[in-house]
C-alpha positions as CSV (number, residue, x, y, z in Angstrom):
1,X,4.7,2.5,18.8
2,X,8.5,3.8,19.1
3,X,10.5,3.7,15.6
4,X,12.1,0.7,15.3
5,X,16.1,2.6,15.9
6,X,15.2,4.3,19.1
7,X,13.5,0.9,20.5
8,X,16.1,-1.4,22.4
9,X,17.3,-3.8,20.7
10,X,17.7,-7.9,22.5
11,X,19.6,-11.0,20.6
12,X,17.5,-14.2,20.9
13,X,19.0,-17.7,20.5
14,X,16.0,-20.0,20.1
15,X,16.0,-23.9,19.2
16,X,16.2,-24.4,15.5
17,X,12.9,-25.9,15.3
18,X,11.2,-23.0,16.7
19,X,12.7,-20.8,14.5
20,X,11.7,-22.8,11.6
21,X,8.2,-22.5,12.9
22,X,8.3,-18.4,13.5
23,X,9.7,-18.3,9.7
24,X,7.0,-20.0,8.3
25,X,4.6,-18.8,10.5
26,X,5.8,-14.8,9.8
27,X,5.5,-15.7,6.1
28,X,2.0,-17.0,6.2
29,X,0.6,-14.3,8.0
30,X,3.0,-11.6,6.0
31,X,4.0,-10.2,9.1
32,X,7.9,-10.0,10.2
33,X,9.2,-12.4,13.1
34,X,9.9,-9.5,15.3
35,X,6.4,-8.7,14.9
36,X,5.1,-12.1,16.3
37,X,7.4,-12.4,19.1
38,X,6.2,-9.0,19.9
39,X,2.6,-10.1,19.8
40,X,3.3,-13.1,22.2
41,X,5.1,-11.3,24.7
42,X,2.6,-8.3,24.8
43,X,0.0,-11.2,25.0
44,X,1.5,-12.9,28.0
45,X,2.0,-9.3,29.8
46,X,-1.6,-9.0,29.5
47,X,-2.6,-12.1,31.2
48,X,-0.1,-11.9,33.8
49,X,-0.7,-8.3,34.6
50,X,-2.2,-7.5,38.1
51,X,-0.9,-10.7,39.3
């Protein structure tokens, strides 16, 4: 992984409800939001790659 300050950097406006959900999702698995979305994204890359 890149440090965090040399990575680019992308403002997100998500529905209210889903950013209830990635707070208390983040908390439960002690990981930070940024973390998950990250997660997600890499996952969807993955299955969408070669496609």
């Amino acid at each position: 992984m890149y440090p965090s300050d040399e990575m680019p950097k992308l403002t997100l406006r998500i529905p209210a409800d889903l950013k209830l959900w990635l707070e208390k999702k983040a908390k439960r698995e002690s990981a930070s939001q940024n973390t998950l979305i990250i997660q997600a994204l890499r996952k969807s890359q993955e299955a969408t790659a070669g496609k």
